[in-house]
C-alpha positions in Angstrom: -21.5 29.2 20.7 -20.6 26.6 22.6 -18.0 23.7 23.0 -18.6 20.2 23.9 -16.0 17.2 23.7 -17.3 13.9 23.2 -14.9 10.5 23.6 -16.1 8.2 20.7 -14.6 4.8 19.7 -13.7 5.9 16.2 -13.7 2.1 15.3 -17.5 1.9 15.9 -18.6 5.5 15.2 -21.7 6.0 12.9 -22.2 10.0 13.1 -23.2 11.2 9.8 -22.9 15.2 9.2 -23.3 15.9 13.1 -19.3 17.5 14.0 -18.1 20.8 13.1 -14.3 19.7 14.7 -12.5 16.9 15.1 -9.0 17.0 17.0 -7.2 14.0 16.3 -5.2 13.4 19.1 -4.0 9.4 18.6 0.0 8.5 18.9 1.8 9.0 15.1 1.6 6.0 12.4 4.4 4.4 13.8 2.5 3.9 17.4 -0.5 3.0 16.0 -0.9 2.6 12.2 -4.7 1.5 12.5 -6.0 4.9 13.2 -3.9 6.5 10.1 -6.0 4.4 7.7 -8.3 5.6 4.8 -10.8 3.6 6.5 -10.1 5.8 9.8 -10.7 8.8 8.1 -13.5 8.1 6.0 -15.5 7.6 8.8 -14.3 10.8 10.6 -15.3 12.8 6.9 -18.8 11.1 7.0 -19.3 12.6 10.8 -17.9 16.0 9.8 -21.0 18.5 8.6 -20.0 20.2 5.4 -16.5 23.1 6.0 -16.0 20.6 9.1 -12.4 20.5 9.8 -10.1 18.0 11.3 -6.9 18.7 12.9 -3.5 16.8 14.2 -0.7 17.3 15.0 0.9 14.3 13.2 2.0 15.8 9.3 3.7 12.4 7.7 3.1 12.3 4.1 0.7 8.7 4.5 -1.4 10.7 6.6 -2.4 13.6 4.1 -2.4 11.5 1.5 -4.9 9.0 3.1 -7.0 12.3 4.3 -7.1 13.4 0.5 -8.3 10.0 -0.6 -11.2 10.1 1.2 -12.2 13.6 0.3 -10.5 16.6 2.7 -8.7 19.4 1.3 -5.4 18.7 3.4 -3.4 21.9 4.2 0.2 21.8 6.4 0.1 24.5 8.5 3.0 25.7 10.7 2.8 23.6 14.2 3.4 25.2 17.7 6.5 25.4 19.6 8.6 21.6 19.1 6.3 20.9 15.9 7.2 22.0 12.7 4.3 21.4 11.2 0.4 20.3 11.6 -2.4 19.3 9.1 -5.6 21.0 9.2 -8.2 18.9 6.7 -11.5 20.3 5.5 -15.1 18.6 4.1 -15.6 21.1 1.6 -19.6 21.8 1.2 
């Protein structure tokens, strides 16, 4: 097993089943409301193979709900130390 991090432009990314984890890392929806679209995460369901998962740190309500439209199984998980919360989203096979 083996771990390999890749920078993509998520605007212009066209992976299809090819990532088992995604770590969304972008500044919350008030920072930068263009990554926290449907849109945004459709693509990032399309690159995930099936039982990929997603995970951020940002656990605003738009968020999941934008997550679920597209697909994921959205859980809020307890968040580390200064974050009460994180979402971890799932392409279910």
């Amino acid at each position: 097993m083996y771990i390999r991090k890749r920078n993509h432009d998520i605007f212009n990314l066209k992976a299809v089943n090819q990532f088992d984890v995604i770590y969304f890392d972008a500044f919350g929806p008030t920072e930068q409301p263009e990554l926290w679209t449907a849109s945004i995460f459709k693509i990032m369901f399309e690159a995930l193979k099936p039982n990929g998962v997603l995970m951020t740190y940002c656990a605003q309500g738009a968020a999941r709900r934008a997550m679920q439209s597209v697909g994921f199984k959205v859980d809020r998980l307890p968040g580390p130390p200064s974050k009460r919360h994180i979402l971890r989203a799932v392409k279910l096979a």
